[in-house]
C-alpha positions in Angstrom: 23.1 206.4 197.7 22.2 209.3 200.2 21.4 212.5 199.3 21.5 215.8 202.1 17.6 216.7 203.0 17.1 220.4 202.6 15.8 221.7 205.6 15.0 225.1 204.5 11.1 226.0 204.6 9.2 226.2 201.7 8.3 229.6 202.5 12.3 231.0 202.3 12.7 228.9 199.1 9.7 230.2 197.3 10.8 233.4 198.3 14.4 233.5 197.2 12.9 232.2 193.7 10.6 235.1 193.3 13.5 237.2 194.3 15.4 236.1 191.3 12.4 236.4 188.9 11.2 240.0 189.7 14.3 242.2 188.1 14.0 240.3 185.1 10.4 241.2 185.2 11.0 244.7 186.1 13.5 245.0 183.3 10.7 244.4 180.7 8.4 246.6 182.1 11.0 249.4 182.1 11.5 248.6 178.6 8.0 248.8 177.3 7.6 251.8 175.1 4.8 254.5 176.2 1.4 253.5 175.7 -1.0 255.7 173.0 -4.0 257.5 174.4 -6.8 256.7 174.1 -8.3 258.2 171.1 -11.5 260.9 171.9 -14.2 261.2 170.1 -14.9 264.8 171.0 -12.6 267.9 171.5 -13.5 268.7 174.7 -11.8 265.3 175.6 -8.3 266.5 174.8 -6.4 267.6 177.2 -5.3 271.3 176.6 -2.1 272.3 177.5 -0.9 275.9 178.3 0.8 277.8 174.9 2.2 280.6 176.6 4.2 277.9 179.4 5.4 276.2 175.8 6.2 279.1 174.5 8.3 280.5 177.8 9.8 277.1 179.3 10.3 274.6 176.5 11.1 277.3 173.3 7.9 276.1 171.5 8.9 273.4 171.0 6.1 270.3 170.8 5.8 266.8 169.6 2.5 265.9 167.7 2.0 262.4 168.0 -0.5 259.8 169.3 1.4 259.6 173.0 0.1 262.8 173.6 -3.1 262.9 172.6 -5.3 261.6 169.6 -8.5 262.2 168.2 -11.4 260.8 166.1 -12.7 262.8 163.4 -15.9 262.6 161.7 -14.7 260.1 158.9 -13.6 257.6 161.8 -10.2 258.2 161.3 -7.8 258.5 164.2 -4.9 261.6 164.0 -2.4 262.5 166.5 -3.6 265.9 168.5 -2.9 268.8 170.4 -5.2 271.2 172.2 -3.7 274.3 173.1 -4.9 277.0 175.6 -4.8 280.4 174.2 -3.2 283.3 176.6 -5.5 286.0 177.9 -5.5 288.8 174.8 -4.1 291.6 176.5 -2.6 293.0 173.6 -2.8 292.1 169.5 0.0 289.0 169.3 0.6 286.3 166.4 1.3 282.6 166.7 3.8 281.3 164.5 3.6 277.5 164.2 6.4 276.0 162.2 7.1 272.6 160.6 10.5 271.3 159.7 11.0 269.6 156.3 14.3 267.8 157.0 14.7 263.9 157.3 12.6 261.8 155.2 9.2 262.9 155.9 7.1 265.8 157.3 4.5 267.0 158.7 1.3 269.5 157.7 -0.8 270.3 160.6 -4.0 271.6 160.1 -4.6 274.5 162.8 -8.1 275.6 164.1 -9.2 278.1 166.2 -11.8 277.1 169.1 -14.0 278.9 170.9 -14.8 278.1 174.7 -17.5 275.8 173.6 -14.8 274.2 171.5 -16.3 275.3 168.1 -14.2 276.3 165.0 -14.0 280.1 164.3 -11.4 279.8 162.3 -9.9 277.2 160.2 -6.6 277.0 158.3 -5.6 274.2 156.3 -1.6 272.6 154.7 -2.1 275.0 151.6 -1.7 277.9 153.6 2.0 277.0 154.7 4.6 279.1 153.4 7.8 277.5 152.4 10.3 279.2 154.6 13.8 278.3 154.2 13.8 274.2 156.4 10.3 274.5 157.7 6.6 275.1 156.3 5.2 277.8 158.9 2.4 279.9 158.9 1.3 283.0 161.6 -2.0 283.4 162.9 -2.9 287.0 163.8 -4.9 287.9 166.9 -6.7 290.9 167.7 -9.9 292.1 169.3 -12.0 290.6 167.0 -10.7 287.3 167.8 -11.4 287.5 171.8 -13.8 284.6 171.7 -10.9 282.3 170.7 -9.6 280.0 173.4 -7.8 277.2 171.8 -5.5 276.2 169.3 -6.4 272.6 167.7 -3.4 270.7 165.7 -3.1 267.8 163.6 -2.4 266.7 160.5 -4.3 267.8 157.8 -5.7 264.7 156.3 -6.6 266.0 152.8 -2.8 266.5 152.3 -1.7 263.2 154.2 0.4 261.1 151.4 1.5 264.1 150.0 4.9 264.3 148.0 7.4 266.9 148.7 11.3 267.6 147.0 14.4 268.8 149.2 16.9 270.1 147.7 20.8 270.4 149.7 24.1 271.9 148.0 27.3 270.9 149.0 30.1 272.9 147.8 33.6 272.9 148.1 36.8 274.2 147.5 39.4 273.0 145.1 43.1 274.5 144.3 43.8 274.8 140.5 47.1 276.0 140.0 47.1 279.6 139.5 43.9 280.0 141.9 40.9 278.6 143.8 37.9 277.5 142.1 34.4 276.3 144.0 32.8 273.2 142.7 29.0 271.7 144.2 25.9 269.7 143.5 22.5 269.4 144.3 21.1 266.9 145.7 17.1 266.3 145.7 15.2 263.9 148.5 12.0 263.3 148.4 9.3 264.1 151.6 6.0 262.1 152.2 3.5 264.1 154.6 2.6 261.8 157.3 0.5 261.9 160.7 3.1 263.1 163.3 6.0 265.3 163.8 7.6 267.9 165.8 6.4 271.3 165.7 7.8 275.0 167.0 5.5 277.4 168.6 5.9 281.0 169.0 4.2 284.0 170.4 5.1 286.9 168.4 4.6 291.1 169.8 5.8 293.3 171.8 4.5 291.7 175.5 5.5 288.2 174.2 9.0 290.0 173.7 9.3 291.3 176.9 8.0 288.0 178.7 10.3 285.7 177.0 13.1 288.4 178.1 12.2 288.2 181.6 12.2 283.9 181.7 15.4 283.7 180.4 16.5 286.3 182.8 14.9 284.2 185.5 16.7 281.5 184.3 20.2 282.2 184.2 
């Protein structure tokens, strides 16, 4: 019994296998999620990102979570954070930060203010949220007295981490009764569990911060 002798080099053979394994390899890679940073031990680590370009090109709106930065507190444990680079105080402004309460779970940032030395001036903890309407928010004033503030630090507070929360939706509707129109509904109640990560809203409130946003969307149209 013969058999055909492959005359092909070793070379061209090797290389056409490789060319069949690679996409497959490439698919994977593609495929693998984005990797955590590293966590920092120190706040100067973070990486602080620019508020008022938040504020102006992406509506506020950011995404606490390990991806985009972590760090290490005292008590060894590791929190999703966000360092955020104040705008030069021209004028008094307030930042509104605001949590949304819908889905199963949600988030209660603790927010400090840092000097440039990245020291706390001013602290505020999860109680001082206000329950507005879908979200927990709070607004953080800043006038002269606050000049020495450069940063904004975020992440969950972990003295309210675990925390238990109740949502309540009404759905209503309308029914046809003979000799008229009656509306009929019910309540129903979910619960929330505080947890380490979520999405946040950002906002720059007064008169400049009016006129700014004004002129970006202008820009934009």
């Amino acid at each position: 019994m013969s058999s055909t002798p492959n005359n092909l080099p070793a070379g061209v053979c090797l290389a056409a296998w490789l060319a069949g394994l690679l996409p497959g390899l490439t698919g994977a890679a593609e495929d693998q999620p984005a990797a955590a940073v590293p966590c920092s031990t120190s706040r100067a680590e973070l990486k602080a990102h620019d508020l008022a370009e938040i504020f102006l090109k992406q509506q506020g709106k950011v995404e606490l979570k390990s991806a985009a930065g972590c760090l290490k507190l005292e008590n060894g444990m590791e929190l999703p954070a966000m360092l955020l680079a104040l705008p030069p105080l021209d004028s008094p402004y307030a930042i509104r930060i605001a949590a949304p309460t819908q889905g199963s779970s949600y988030l209660q940032p603790r927010i400090e203010m840092l000097d440039e030395q990245y020291h706390t001036l001013r602290s505020y903890g999860a109680e001082r949220l206000k329950r507005r309407g879908m979200e927990l928010s709070l607004e953080v004033f800043m006038s002269a007295a606050n000049a020495a503030e450069r940063f904004v630090l975020l992440c969950a507070d972990p003295e309210h981490l675990g925390d238990t929360d109740q949502k309540t939706t009404s759905q209503s509707q309308m029914l046809f009764v003979g000799t008229g129109f009656v509306i009929v509904g019910n309540d129903k109640t979910a619960s929330l569990r505080s947890v380490t990560d979520g999405a946040l809203t950002m906002q720059l409130l007064g008169e400049q911060w009016e006129k700014a946003l004004r002129a970006a969307r202008n820009r934009s149209r």
